[in-house]
N, C-alpha and C positions, 0 to 999 in steps of 0.2 A: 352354053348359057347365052340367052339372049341379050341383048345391048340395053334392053330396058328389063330390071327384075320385076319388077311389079306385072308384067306381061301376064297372064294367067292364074292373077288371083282371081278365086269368086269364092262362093258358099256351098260348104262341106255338102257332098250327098254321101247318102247310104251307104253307095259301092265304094266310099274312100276310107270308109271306118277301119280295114285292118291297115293298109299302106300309112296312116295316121300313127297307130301303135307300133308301127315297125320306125315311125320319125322320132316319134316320141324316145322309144328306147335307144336307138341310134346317138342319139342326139343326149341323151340323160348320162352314156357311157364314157360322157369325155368329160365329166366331172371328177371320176374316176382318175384322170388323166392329171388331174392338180390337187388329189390328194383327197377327193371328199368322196367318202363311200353311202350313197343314195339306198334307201330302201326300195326294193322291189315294187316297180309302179305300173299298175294296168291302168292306160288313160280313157278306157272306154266310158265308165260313169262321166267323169266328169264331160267329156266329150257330148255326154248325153245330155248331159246338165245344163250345158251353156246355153245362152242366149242365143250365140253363132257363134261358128267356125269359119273363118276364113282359108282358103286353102292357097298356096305357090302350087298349080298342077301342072300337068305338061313334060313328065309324071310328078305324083306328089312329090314337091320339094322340101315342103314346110307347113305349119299352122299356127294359125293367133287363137287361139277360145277365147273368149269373152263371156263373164258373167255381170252380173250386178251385185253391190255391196253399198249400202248405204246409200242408195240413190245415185253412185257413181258408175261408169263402167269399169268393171274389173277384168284386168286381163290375167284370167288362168293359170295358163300357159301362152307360150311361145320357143316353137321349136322347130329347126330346121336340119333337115337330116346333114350329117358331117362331109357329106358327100359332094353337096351345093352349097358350103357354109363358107363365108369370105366374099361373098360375089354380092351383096345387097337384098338375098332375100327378104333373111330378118327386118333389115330395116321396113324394106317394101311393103312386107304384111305387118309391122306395126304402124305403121304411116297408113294403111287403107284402116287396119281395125281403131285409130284413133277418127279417123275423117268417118266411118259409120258411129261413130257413139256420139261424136258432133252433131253430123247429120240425124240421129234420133234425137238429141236434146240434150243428151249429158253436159256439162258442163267439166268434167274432170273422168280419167282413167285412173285408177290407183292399181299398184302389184305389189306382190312381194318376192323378196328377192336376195340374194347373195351378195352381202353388203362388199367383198372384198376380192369375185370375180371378175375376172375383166370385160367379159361377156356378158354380165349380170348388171347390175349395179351402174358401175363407171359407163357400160355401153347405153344404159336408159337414159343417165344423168348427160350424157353427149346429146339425148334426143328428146329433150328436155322436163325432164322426170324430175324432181325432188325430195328430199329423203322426207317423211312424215314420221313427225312426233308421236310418237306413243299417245299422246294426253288431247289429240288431233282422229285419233280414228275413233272411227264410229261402233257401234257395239257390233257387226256383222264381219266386219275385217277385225276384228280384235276376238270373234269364233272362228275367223277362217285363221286367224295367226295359230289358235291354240290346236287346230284339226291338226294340222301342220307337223307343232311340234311334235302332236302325240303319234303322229305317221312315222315317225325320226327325219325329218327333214332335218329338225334345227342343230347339223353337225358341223353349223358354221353359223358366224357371224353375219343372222339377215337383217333386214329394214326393210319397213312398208316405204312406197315414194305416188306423190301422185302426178301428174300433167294435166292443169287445168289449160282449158279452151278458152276462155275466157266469154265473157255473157255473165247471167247471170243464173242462179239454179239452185235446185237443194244440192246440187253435188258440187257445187263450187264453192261453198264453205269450206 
């Protein structure tokens, strides 16, 4: 691992799409690990979906996807293979996928999340995340909550949280 993680981030190509699903899966299987049994996930739609993809390469290490919701940027996913996980990935591609939704104009990221992983949740709210009210999301993040549930996602206790940037915007509401 290099001295600086942020080294070899840029934006997803074509030829990274299966090494992506082999992080993704990697990386989903250590939920397992504290007791929460995930549904079967192929991350290629949503991969397709997003806005951008950020990639840790150099080989793939990790990914931020990013979509829109409510005029905010939404971050997908984020996942870093178990491999390279503890060394500042994560952080590094959420710190680049926050500083591009900046730099396009958003004014707030929101996700949703495992309100009582340590990885999940607690690790956002270090990087300055906040938990969001129910009676606070917008109607797109309150269909992305329900897509969710109906996936089985909801085998735990989640919450939406957002990070606003601070400015002014529709997404800073």
């Amino acid at each position: 691992m290099s001295a600086t993680p942020d080294a070899g981030i840029r934006l997803m190509c074509a030829s990274d799409a299966e090494a992506l699903v082999e992080v993704s899966r990697a990386a989903e299987a250590l939920f397992a690990e504290v007791g929460l049994a995930l549904p079967p996930d192929d991350p290629r739609e949503m991969l397709a979906a997003a806005c951008w993809v950020l990639v840790a390469a150099g080989p793939v290490r990790g990914f931020a996807a990013v979509g829109v919701l409510d005029g905010a940027a939404h971050l997908e996913e984020l996942a870093v293979h178990p491999d390279h996980g503890r060394r500042g990935v994560g952080g590094a591609l959420l710190e680049a996928a926050c500083g591009r939704a900046r730099a396009e104009g958003f004014a707030a990221m929101t996700l949703t999340t495992f309100r009582d992983v340590a990885w999940n949740a607690p690790w956002y709210a270090r990087r300055g995340f906040a938990q969001l009210a129910p009676n606070a999301w917008g109607p797109e993040l309150r269909e992305q909550w329900t897509r969710e549930e109906a996936a089985g996602i909801a085998v735990a206790p989640r919450i939406a949280m957002r990070r606003r940037f601070g400015g002014l915007g529709p997404s800073g509401g």
